[in-house]
C-alpha positions as CSV (number, residue, x, y, z in Angstrom):
1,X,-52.7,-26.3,-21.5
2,X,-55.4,-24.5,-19.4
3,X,-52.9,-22.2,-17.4
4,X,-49.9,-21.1,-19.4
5,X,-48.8,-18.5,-16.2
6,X,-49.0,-21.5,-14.0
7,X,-46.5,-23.5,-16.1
8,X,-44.3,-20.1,-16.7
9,X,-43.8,-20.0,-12.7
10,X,-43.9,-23.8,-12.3
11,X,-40.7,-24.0,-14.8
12,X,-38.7,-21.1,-12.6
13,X,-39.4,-23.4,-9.6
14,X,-38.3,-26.7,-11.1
15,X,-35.0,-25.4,-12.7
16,X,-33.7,-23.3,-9.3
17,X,-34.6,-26.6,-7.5
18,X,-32.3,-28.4,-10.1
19,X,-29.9,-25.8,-10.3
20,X,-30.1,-24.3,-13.6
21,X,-28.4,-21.0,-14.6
22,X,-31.3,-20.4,-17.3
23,X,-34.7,-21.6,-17.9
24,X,-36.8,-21.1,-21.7
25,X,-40.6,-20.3,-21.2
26,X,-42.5,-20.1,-24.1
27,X,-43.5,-16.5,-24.8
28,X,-46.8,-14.4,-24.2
29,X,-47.4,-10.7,-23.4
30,X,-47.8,-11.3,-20.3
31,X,-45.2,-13.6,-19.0
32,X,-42.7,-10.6,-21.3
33,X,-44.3,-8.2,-18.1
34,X,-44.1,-10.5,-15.6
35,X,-40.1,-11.0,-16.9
36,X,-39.2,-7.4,-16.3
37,X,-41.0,-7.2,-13.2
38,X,-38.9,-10.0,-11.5
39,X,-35.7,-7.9,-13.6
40,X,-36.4,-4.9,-12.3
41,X,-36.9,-6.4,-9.0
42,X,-33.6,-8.4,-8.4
43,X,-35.1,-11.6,-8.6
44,X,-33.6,-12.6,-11.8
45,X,-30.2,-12.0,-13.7
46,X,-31.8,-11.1,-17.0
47,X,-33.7,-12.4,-19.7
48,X,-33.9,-12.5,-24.1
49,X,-36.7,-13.0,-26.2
50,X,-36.2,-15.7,-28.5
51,X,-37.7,-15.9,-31.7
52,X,-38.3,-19.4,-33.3
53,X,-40.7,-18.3,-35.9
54,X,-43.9,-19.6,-34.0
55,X,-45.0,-17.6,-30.6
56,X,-41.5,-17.5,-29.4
57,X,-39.5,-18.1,-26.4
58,X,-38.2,-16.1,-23.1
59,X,-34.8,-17.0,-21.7
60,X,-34.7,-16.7,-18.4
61,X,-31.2,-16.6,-16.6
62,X,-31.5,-17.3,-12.7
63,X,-29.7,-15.7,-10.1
64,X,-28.5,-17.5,-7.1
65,X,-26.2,-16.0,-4.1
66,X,-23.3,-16.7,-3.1
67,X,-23.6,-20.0,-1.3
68,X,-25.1,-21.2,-4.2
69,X,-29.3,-20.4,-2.8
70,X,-32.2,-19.3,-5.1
71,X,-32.6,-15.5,-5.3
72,X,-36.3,-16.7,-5.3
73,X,-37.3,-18.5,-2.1
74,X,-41.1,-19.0,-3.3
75,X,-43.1,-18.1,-6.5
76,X,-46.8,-18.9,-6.0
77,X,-49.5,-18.6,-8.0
78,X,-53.0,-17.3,-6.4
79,X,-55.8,-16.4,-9.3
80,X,-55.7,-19.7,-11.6
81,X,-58.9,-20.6,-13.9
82,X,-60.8,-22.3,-11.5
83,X,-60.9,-19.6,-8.7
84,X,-59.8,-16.0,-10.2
85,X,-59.0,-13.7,-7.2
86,X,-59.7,-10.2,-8.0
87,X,-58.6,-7.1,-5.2
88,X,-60.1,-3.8,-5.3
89,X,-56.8,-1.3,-4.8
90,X,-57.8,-1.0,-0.8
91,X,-57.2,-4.8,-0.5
92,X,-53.9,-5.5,-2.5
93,X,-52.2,-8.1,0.0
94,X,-48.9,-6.9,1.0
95,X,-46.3,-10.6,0.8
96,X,-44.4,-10.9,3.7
97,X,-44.9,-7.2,5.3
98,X,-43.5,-5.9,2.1
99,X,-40.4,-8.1,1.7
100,X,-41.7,-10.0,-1.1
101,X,-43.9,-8.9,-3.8
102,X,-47.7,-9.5,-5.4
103,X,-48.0,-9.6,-9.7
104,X,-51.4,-7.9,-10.3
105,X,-52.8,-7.4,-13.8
106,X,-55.2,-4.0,-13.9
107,X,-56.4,-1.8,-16.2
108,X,-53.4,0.0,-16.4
109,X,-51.1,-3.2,-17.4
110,X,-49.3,-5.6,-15.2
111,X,-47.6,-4.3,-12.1
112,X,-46.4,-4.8,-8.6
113,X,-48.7,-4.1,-5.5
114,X,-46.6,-1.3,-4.2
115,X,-47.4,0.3,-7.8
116,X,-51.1,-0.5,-7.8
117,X,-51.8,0.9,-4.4
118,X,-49.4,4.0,-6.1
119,X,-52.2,4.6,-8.9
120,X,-55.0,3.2,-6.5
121,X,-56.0,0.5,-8.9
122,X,-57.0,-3.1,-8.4
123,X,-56.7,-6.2,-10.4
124,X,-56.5,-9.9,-10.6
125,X,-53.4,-10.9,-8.5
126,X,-51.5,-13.6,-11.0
127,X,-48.6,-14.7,-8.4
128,X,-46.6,-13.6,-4.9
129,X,-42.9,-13.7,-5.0
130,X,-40.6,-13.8,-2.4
């Protein structure tokens, strides 16, 4: 697999688009940060780190609302392998005039683009959520 983030976020997609409660990633430091980011952001019910004696696994539980819709409307990636998008801290891309959010990876560890402007760092932007 060339892009493990890509499949992390393309395995959210396809099991809110089936209508699963929970979804099992297998596990990585960063897809652990990018999981308490969408926590800490309301995005996602919560999450446990499985361990199966290899690399492990994160459980993902999904949250819907009340008539039954995705919490998470889109998850997109935007730096992959081929094309890595890199933002210096005065050119984070606010999602959706700051409804959604952008996943950056700096110096400083993964965080949001509310954050990274914070510390006025820049980074490679992994995904947008919204």
């Amino acid at each position: 697999m060339t892009d493990p983030i890509s499949d992390f976020l393309t395995r959210i997609r396809n099991a809110q688009r089936a209508g699963h409660r929970r979804v099992d990633v297998p596990a990585s430091k960063v897809k652990r940060a990018v999981t308490q980011i969408l926590l800490d952001k309301g995005y996602i019910q919560n999450y446990l780190d499985i361990d199966d004696g290899k690399q492990g696994l994160i459980r993902l539980f999904l949250k819907y609302d009340h008539y039954g819709h995705p919490v998470i409307k889109k998850i997109k990636r935007v730096s992959r392998p081929g094309l890595r998008k890199y933002v210096p801290s005065v050119d984070i891309p606010r999602v959706l005039n700051g409804y959604g959010i952008a996943i950056l990876t700096t110096s400083k560890g993964v965080m949001t683009d509310k954050e990274a402007r914070k510390l006025n760092v820049g980074g490679e932007v992994i995904c947008y959520v919204y």
